[in-house]
C-alpha positions, 0 to 999 in steps of 0.5 A: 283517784290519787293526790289529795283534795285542793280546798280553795276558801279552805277557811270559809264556812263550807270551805272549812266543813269540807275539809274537816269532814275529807280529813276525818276520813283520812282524804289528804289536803291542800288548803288555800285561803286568803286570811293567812292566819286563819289557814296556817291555825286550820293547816295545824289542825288537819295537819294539812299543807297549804298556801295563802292565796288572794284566788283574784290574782290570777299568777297566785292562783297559779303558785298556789295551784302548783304548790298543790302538785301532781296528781290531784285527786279532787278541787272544791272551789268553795269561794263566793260573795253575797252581793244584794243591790237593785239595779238602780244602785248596781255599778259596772265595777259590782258586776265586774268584780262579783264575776271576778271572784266567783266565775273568772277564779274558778274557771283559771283555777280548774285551768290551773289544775286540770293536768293534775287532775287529768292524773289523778282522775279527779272530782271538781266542784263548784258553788252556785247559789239558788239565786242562779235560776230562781229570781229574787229582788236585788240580786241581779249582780249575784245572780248574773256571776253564780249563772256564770258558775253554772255555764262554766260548770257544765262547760268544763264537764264536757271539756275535761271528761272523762279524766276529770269530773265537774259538778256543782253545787247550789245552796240556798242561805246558809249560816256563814260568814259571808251571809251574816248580814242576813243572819245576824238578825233572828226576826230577818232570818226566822222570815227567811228560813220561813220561805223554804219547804223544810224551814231552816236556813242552811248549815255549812255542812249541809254543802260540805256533806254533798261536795264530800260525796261529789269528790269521792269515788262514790260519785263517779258516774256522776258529772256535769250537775248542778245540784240544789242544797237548798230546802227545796227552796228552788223547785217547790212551793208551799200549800199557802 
């Protein structure tokens, strides 16, 4: 692979574990991130190129994509939302607007991408959630836009082999910004990390450490995955 690594959502939580742990061995970089002043001090930092960029306006995405050039080793989309309401509550703009940021990016963002990808014989990876395949109350807006991730995930895989790689990744609850409102409360989130086999919540470079070696050549045979970071939570369950 040739290029640097594009990091979409550079300065969320995964987002900025993963970019430190490419720069830390030396993997070049190009950030993209919404909150402007976050990115530039996080750019300075790794000494790293970047653009601001909101990825739900898809003629930015593009800038921002081409401002990454050609070719490109490697793009992580590590952008998300956590939205919880039952149906009952769930509006048309909720599901339109969670599928917007999680699937319609990241499917126009790949798109953006693809011939530097092509290239540079690059890796993309994707994030899901647990909720995708495991059922939890709320979450149907959620997990109907991170099912979509999944789809296009292995859509992609098929479409752009053998040049470029595609997998995904899918975390249970990680301690982020964008889950603070289940984590901040210690009782809530002791109660939650209590529902996995091995009970803690996530740490962002629990993710970051996966997408890391699914962006690195020691991965390339592997492609089209959907790859659980969860603590089991999806595929086991406790002698209780």
């Amino acid at each position: 692979m040739s290029g640097p690594v594009a990091i979409l959502g550079a300065t969320g939580g995964i987002g900025g574990a993963l970019a430190r742990r490419l720069a830390t061995r030396g993997v070049p970089l190009f950030l993209i991130g919404r909150d402007a002043g976050r990115l530039s001090g996080l750019a300075e930092e790794l000494h790293a190129p970047s653009a601001p960029c909101d990825v739900t306006d898809p003629a930015a995405l593009k800038a921002a994509i081409a401002a990454a050039g050609a070719p490109l080793a490697g793009l992580a989309f590590c952008i998300g939302s956590i939205v919880m309401k039952p149906l009952a509550r769930a509006t048309a703009d909720d599901f339109a607007a969670t599928f917007a940021l999680n699937a319609t990016a990241a499917a126009l963002a790949v798109q953006a991408a693809a011939p530097a990808l092509a290239v540079g014989q690059g890796s993309v990876v994707l994030f899901s959630s647990v909720a995708a395949r495991a059922g939890f109350l709320g979450h149907a807006v959620i997990g109907a836009a991170k099912a979509a991730v999944e789809g296009l995930s292995l859509a992609l895989a098929a479409e752009l082999a053998p040049s470029v790689r595609v997998n995904c990744i899918a975390p249970s609850l990680t301690r982020t910004g964008i889950a603070t409102p289940m984590t901040k409360n210690p009782q809530m989130a002791e109660a939650i990390a209590k529902l996995h086999p091995i009970p803690r919540l996530g740490e962002a470079e629990d993710a970051a450490a996966l997408a890391d070696f699914l962006l690195s050549d020691a991965s390339g045979w592997i492609t089209g995955q959907v790859i659980g970071v969860d603590g089991g939570r999806s595929s086991l369950r406790g002698r209780g």
